[in-house]
C-alpha positions as CSV (number, residue, x, y, z in Angstrom):
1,X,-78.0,-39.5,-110.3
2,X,-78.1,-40.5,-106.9
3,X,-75.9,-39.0,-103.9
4,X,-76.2,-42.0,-102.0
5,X,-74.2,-44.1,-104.6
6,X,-71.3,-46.1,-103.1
7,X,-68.5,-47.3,-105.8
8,X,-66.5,-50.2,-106.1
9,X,-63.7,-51.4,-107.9
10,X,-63.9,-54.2,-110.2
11,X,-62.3,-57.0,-109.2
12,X,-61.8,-56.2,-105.5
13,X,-65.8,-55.3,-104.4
14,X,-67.2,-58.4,-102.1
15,X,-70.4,-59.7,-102.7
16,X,-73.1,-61.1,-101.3
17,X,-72.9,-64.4,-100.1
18,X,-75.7,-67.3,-100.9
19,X,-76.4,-65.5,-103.6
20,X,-78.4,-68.6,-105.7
21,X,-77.2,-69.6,-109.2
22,X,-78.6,-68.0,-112.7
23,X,-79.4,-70.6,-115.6
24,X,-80.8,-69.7,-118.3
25,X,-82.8,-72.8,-120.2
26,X,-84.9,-75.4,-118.8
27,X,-85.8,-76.1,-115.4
28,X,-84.9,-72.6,-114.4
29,X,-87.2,-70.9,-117.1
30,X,-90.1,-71.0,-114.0
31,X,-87.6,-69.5,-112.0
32,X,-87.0,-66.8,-114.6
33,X,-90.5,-65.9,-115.4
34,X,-91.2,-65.4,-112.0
35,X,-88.6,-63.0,-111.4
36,X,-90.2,-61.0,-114.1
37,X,-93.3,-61.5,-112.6
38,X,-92.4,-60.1,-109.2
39,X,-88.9,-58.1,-109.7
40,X,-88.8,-56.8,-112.8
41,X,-92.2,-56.5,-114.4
42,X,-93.2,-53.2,-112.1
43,X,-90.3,-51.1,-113.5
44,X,-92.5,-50.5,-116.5
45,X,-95.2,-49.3,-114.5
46,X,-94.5,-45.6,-115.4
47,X,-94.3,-46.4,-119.1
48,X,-97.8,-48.5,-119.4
49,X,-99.8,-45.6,-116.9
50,X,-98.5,-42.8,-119.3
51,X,-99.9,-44.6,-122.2
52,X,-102.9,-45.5,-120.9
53,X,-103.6,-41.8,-119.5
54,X,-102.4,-40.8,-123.0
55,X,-105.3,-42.8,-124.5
56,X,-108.0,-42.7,-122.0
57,X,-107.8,-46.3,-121.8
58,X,-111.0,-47.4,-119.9
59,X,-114.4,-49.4,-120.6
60,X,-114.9,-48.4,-124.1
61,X,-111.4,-49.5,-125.2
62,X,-110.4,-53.1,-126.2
63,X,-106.4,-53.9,-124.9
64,X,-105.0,-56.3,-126.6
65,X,-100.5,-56.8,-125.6
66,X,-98.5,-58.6,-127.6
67,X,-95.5,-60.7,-125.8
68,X,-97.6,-59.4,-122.7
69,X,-95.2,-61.7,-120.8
70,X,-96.9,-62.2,-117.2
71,X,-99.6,-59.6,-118.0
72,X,-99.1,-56.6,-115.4
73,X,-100.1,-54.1,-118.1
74,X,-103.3,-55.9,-119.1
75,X,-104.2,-55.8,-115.5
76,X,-103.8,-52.3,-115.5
77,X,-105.3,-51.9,-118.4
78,X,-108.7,-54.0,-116.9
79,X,-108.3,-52.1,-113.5
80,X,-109.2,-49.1,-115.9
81,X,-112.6,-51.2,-117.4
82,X,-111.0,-51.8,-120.4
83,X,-111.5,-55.5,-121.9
84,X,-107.8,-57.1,-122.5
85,X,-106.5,-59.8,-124.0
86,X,-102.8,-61.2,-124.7
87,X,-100.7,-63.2,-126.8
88,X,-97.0,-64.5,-125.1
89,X,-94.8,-67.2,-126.5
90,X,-93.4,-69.0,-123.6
91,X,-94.9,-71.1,-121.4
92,X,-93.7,-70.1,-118.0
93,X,-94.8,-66.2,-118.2
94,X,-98.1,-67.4,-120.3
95,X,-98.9,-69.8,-116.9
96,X,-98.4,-66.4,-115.0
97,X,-100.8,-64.7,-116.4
98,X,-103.1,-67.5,-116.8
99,X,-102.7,-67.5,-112.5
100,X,-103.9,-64.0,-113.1
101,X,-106.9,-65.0,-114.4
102,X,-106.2,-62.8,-118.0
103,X,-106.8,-64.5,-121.5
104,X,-103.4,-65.0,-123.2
105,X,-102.5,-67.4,-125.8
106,X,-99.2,-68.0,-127.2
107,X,-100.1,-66.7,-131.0
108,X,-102.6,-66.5,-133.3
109,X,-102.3,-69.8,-134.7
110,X,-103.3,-71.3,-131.6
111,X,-106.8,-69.4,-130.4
112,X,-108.9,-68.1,-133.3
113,X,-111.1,-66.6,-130.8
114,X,-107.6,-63.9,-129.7
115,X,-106.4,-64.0,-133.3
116,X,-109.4,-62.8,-134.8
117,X,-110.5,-60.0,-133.3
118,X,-109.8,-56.6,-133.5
119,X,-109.1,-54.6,-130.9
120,X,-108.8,-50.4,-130.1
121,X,-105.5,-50.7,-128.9
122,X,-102.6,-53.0,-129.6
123,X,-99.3,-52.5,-127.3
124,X,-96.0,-54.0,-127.8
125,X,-94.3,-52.9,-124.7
126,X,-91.7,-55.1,-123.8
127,X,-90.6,-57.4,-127.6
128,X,-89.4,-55.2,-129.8
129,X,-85.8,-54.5,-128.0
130,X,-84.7,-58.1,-128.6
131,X,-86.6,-59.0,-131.5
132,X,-84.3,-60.7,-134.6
133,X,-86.8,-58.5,-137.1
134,X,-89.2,-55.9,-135.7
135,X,-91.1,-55.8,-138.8
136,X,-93.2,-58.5,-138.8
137,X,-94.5,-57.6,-135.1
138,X,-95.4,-54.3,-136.1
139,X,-97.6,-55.8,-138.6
140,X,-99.0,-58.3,-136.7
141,X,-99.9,-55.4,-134.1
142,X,-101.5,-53.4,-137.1
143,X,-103.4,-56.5,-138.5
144,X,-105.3,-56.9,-135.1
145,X,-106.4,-53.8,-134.5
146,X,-109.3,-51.6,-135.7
147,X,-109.3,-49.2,-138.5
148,X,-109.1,-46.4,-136.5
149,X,-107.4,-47.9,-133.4
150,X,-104.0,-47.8,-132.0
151,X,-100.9,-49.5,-131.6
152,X,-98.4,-48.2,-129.2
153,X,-94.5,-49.5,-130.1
154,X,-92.1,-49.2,-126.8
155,X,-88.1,-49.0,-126.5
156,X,-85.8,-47.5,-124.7
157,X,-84.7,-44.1,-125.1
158,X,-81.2,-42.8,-125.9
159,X,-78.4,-44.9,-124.5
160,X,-76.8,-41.8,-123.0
161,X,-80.1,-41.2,-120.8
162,X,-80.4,-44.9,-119.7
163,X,-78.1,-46.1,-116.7
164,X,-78.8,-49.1,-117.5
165,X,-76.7,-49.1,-120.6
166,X,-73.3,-50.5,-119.4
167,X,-75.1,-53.1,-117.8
168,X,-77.2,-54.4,-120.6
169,X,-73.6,-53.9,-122.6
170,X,-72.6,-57.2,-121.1
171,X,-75.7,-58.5,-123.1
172,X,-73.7,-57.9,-126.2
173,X,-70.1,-58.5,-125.1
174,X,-70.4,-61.8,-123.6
175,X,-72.6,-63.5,-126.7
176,X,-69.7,-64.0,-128.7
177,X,-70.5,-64.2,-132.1
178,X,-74.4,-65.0,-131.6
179,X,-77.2,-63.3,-132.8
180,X,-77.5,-60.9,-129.6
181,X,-79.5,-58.0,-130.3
182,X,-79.0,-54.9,-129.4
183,X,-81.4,-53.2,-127.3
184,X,-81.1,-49.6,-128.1
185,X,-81.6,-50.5,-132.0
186,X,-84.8,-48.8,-132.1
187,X,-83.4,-45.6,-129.8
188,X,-82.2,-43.9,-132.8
189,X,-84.6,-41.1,-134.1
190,X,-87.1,-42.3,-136.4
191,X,-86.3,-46.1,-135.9
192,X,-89.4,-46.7,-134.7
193,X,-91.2,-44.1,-137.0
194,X,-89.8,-46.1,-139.5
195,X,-91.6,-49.4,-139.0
196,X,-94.9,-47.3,-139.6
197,X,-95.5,-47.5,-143.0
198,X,-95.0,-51.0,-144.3
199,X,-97.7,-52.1,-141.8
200,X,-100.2,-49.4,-142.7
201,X,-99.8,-46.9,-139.5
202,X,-99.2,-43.8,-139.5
203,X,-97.8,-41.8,-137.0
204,X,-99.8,-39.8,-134.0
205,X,-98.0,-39.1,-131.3
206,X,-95.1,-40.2,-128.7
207,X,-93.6,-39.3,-125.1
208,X,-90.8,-40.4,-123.0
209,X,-91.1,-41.9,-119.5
210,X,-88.6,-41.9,-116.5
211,X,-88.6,-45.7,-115.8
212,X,-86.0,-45.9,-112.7
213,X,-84.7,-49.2,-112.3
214,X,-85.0,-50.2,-108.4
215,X,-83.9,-53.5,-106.5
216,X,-84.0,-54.2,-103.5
217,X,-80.4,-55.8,-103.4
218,X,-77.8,-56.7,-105.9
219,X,-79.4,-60.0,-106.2
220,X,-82.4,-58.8,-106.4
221,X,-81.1,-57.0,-109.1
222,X,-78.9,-59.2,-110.8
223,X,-82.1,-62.0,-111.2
224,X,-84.9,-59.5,-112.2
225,X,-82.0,-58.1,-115.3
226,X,-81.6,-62.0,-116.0
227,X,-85.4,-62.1,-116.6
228,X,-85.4,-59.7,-119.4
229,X,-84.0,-62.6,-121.4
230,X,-81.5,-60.3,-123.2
231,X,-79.0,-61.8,-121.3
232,X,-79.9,-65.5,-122.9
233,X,-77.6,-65.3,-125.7
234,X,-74.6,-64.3,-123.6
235,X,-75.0,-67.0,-121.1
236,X,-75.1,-69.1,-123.7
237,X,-71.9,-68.7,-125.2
238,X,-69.8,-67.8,-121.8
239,X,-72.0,-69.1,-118.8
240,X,-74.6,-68.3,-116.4
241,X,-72.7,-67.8,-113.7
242,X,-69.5,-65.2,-115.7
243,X,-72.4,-63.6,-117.2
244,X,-74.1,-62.8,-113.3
245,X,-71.1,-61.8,-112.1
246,X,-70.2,-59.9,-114.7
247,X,-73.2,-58.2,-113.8
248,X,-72.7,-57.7,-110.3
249,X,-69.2,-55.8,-111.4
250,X,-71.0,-53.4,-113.8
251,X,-73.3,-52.9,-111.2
252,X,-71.7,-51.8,-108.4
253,X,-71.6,-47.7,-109.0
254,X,-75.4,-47.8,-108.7
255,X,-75.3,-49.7,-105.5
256,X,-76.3,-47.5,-102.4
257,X,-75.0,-47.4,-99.3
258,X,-78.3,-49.1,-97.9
259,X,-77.5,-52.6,-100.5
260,X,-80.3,-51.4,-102.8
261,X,-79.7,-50.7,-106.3
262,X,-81.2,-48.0,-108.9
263,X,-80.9,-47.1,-112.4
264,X,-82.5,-43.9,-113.7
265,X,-83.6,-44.7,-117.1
266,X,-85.7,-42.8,-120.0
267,X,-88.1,-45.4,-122.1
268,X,-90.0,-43.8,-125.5
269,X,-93.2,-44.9,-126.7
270,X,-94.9,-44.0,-130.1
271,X,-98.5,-44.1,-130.8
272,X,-99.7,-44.9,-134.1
273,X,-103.0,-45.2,-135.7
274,X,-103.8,-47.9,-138.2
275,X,-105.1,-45.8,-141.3
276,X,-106.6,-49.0,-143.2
């Protein structure tokens, strides 16, 4: 925990002001994805180096991320000599990484070339926390890689060692009765052990990672959380705008006296190896 930490009261704290609005479907999906891209994509820097070291990622392996998103970990990953590839569902953050001259598609139905080849290391960094049924990702990450290779599953660590927990709370308390998922599902021990098996892995390793969480300012903050997409569900059912200023309230005991904002948080990863 930080020293430097100034608290407010709910309710009574002011706020920036020309703080933009938050919307989250159509023309602001751009918007969105590039928040990821340049706010909140780096704060898993920490988690993607420590696998990679882990590994020996470098110009013997071939990377492939699923839901790479904008692709800062296949760059990383190339950076090292490795030969990467990516498959990401929505437009906006595929068009990212296409500016980053990286070869994502958006599944394996739509480029053979991605979907048919195998690959020594298969990542699923950032999709498993708000996918509706881990399951079938796991196996799509075991299908695609060599016998032999890896796939590396990601999620956060225990709630009680993520600061960011009370703020991705109002994830699940403003969605109503939607299909919100919770994001520290797979935080319980052997959750993700347990996906192992029905896709043919077999275990061989994990770590944990510190992954602070640093903005510049509380808008900074509020639009890179907004870019996660967990939030989608509860701005659905109660609003864009409640939902970001909901936010700005259960952010304000990790705001420092300077206006920036940080969240110490814990991330796990487990390595697996595919053992058919």
């Amino acid at each position: 925990m930080a020293s430097a930490r100034t608290t407010g009261t709910t309710g009574t704290t002011a706020r920036p002001t020309g703080a933009r609005p938050h919307h989250p479907r159509g023309a602001a999906r751009p918007a969105r994805a590039r928040d990821w891209a340049e706010i909140q994509e780096r704060m898993l820097v920490p988690l993607y180096e420590a696998v990679y070291d882990r590994l020996e990622v470098g110009p013997a392996s071939s990377v492939l991320g699923l839901g790479c998103r904008s692709g800062l970990a296949l760059l990383l990953a190339a950076g090292r000599g490795a030969q990467v590839a990516g498959q990401e569902p929505r437009d906006e953050l595929r068009e990212l990484a296409h500016d980053r001259r990286l070869r994502v598609c958006a599944g394996p139905r739509t480029s053979a070339a991605v979907a048919r080849s195998a690959h020594s290391l298969v990542t699923v960094f950032e999709q498993l926390p708000g996918a509706a049924d881990a399951g079938p990702v796991v196996a799509e990450a075991a299908r695609l890689t060599l016998p032999g290779g890896h796939v590396v599953l990601a999620a956060w660590g225990p709630p009680e060692r993520c600061e960011s927990a009370p703020v991705l709370d109002v994830a699940r308390r403003m969605a109503g009765r939607t299909t919100a998922r919770d994001p520290f599902e797979l935080s319980a021990p052997g959750a993700l052990e347990d996906l192992l098996a029905p896709a043919g892995l077999r275990p061989a390793g994990s770590g944990r990672v510190s992954c602070p969480f640093a903005y510049a300012d509380l808008d900074s903050a509020v639009r890179g959380l907004l870019s996660t997409g967990l939030f989608e569900p509860a701005e659905e059912f109660s609003g864009a705008s409640l939902v970001a200023k909901e936010l700005e309230e259960v952010l304000q005991p990790y705001l420092r006296a300077d206006g920036s904002v940080r969240m110490e948080n814990l991330f796990r990863y487990l390595v697996a190896e595919r053992s058919r």
